[in-house]
Each structure stands twice: as structure tokens, then as C-alpha cells.
Biotite code that builds the C-alpha atoms (Angstrom):
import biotite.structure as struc

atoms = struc.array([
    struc.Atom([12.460, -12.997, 14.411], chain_id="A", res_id=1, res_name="UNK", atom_name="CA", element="C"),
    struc.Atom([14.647, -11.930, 17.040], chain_id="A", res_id=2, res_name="UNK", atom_name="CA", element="C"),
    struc.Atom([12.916, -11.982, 21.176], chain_id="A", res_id=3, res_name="UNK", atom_name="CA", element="C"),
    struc.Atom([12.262, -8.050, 22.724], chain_id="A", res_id=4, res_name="UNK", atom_name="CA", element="C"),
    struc.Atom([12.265, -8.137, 25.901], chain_id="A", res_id=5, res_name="UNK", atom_name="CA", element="C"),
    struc.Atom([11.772, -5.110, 28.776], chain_id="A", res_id=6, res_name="UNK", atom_name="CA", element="C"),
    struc.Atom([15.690, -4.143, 28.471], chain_id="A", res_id=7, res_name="UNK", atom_name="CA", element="C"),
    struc.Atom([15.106, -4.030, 24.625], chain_id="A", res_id=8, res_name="UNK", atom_name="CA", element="C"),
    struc.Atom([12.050, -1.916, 24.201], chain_id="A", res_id=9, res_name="UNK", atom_name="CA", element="C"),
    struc.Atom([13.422, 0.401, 26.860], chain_id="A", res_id=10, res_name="UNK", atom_name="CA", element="C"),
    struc.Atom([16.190, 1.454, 24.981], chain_id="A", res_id=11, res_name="UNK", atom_name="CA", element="C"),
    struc.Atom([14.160, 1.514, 21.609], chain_id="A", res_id=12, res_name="UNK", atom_name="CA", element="C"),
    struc.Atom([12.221, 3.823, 23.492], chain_id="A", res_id=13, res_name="UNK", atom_name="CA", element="C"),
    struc.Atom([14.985, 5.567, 24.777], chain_id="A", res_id=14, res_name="UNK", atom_name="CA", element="C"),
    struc.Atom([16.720, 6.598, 21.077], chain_id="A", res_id=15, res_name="UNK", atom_name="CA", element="C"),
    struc.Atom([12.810, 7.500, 19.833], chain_id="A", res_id=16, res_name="UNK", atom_name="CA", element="C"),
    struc.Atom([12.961, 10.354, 22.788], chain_id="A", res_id=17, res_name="UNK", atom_name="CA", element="C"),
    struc.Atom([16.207, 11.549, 22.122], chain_id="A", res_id=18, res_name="UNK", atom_name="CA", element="C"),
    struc.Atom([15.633, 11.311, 18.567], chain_id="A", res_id=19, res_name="UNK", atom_name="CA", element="C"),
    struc.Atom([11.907, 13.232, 18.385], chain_id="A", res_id=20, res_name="UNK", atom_name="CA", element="C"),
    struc.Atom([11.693, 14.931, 21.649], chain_id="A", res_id=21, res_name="UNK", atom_name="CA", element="C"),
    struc.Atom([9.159, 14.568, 23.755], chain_id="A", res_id=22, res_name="UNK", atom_name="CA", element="C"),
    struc.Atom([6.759, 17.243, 22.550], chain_id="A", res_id=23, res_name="UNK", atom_name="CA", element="C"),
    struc.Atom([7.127, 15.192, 18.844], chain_id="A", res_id=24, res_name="UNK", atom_name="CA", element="C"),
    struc.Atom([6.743, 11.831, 19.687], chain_id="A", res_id=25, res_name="UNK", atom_name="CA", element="C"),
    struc.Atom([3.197, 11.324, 20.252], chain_id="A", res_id=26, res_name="UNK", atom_name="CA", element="C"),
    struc.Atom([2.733, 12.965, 16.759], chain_id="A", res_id=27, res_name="UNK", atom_name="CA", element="C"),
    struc.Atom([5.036, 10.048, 15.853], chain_id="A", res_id=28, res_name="UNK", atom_name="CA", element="C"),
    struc.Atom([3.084, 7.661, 17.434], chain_id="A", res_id=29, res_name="UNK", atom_name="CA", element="C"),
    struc.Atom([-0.221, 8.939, 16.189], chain_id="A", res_id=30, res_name="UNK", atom_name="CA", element="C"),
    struc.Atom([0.966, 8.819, 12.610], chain_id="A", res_id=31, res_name="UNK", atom_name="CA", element="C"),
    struc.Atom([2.522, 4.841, 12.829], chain_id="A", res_id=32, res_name="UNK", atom_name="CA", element="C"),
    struc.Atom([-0.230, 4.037, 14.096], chain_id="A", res_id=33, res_name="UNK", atom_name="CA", element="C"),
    struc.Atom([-2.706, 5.529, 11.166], chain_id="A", res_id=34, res_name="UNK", atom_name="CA", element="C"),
    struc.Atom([0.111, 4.074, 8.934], chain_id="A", res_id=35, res_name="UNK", atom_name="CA", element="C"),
    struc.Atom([-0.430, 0.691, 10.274], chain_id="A", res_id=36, res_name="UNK", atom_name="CA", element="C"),
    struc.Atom([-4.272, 0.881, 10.264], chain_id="A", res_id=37, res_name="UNK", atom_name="CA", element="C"),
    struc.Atom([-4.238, 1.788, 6.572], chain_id="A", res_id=38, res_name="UNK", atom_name="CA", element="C"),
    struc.Atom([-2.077, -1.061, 5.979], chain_id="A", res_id=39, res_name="UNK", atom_name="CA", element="C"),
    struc.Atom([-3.659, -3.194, 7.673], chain_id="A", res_id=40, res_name="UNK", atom_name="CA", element="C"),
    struc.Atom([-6.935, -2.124, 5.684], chain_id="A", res_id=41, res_name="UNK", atom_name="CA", element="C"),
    struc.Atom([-5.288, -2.666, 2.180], chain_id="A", res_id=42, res_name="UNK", atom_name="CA", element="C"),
    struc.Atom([-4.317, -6.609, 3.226], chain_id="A", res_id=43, res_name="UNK", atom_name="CA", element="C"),
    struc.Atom([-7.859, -7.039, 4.431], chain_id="A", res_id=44, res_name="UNK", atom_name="CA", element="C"),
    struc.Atom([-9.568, -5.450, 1.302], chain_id="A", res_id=45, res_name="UNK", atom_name="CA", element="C"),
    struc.Atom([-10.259, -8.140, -0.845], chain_id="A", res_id=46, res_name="UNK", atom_name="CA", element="C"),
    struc.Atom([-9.089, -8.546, -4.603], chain_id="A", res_id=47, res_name="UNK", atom_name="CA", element="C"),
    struc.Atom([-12.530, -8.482, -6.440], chain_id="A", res_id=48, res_name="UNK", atom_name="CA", element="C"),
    struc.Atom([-12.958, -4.897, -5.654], chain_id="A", res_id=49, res_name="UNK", atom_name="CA", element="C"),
    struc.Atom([-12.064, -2.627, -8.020], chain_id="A", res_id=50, res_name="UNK", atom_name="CA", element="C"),
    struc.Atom([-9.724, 0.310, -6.552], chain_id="A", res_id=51, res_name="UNK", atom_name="CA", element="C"),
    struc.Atom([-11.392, 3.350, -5.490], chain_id="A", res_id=52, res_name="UNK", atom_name="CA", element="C"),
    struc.Atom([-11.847, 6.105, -8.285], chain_id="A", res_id=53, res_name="UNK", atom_name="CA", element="C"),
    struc.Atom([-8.370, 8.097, -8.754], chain_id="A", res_id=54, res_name="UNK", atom_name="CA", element="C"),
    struc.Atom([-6.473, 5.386, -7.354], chain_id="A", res_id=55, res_name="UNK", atom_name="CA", element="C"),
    struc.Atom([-4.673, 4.442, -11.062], chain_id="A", res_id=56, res_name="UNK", atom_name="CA", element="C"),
    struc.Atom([-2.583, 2.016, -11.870], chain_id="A", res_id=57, res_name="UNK", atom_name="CA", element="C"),
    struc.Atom([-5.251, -1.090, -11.883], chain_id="A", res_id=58, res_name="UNK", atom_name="CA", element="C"),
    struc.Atom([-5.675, -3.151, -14.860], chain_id="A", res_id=59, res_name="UNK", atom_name="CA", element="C"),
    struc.Atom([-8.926, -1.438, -16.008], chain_id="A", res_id=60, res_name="UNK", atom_name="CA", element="C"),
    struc.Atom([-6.984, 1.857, -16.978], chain_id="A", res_id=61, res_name="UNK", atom_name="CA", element="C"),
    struc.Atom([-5.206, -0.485, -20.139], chain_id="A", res_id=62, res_name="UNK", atom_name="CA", element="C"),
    struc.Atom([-6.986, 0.113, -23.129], chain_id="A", res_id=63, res_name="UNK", atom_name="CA", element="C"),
    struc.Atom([-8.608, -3.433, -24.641], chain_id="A", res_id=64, res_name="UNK", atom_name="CA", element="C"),
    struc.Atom([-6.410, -5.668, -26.292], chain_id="A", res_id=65, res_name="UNK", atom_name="CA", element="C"),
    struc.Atom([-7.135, -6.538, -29.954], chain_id="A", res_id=66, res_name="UNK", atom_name="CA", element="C"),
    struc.Atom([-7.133, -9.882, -31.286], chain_id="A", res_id=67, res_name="UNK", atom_name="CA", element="C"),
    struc.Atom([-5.582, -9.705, -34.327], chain_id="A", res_id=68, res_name="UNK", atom_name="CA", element="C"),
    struc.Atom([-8.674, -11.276, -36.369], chain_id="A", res_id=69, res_name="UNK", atom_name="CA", element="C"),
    struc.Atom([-12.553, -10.874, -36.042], chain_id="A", res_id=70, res_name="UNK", atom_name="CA", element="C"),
    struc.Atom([-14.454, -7.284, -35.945], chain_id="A", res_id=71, res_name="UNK", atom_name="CA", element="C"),
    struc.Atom([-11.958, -4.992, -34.188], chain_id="A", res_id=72, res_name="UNK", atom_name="CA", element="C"),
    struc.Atom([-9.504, -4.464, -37.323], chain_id="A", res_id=73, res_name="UNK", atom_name="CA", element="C"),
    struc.Atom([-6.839, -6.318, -36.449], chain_id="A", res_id=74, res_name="UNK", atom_name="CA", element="C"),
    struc.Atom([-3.652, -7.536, -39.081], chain_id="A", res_id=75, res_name="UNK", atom_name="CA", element="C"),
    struc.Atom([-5.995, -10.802, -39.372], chain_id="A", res_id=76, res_name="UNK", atom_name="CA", element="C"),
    struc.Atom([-8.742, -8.731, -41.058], chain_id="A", res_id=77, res_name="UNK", atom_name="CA", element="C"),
    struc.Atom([-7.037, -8.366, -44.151], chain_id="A", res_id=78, res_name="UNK", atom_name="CA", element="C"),
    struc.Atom([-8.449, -9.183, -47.599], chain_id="A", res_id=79, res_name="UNK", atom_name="CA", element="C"),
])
């Protein structure tokens, strides 16, 4: 990764204020940096939790699998 230096960050800084304004950038700033706590929270949240409710998507929202033989009526049950 590529070394910032003062010059750098100075003109970063520079295009944020003309791009947001002054009056707009701490809003900016506020939200990157709830953006980056959240994110931050998600890498540290570990795997064995299951997501919290309305979150969707995880693997307990598939229905169960069937085997294909035994007690849940599968094409193995057959006569």
C-alpha cells in the first residue's frame, strides 16, 4: 500500500471540502466513522453466533434436506 504523507492527506482533505462543504463534512465524517465501527463489529463477531433475528440470508432459513431413504419420504422409501 502506497505511503501518505502530510502533502498527501492535505490535499485529500482539500477535495473532501470542496466536494461536501464545510457545513457537510462533519456529517461525513460522523457517518464513516459509524460505517467503520459497524464493520469493524461484523469481523469481530464470531461465526458460532447465529445472526440476529430479521437478518436473513443464514443457512438456518433453508428448509431441511431429505435423504432420499429412511423416515422422511424420500425416492428411497419406495416399496
Amino acid at each position: 500500500m502506497a505511503d501518505l504523507g502530510l502533502p498527501e492527506l492535505l490535499i485529500i482533505a482539500a477535495v473532501f471540502v470542496l466536494l461536501f462543504g464545510s457545513a457537510r463534512l462533519p456529517d461525513a465524517a460522523r457517518s464513516v466513522g459509524r460505517s467503520l465501527r459497524v464493520f469493524k463489529s461484523e469481523l469481530n463477531r464470531p461465526d458460532d453466533l447465529p445472526p440476529p433475528p430479521g437478518a436473513g440470508g443464514g443457512p438456518g432459513d433453508l428448509p431441511p434436506a431429505s435423504g432420499g431413504s429412511g423416515e422422511n419420504g424420500g425416492p428411497g422409501d419406495r416399496p
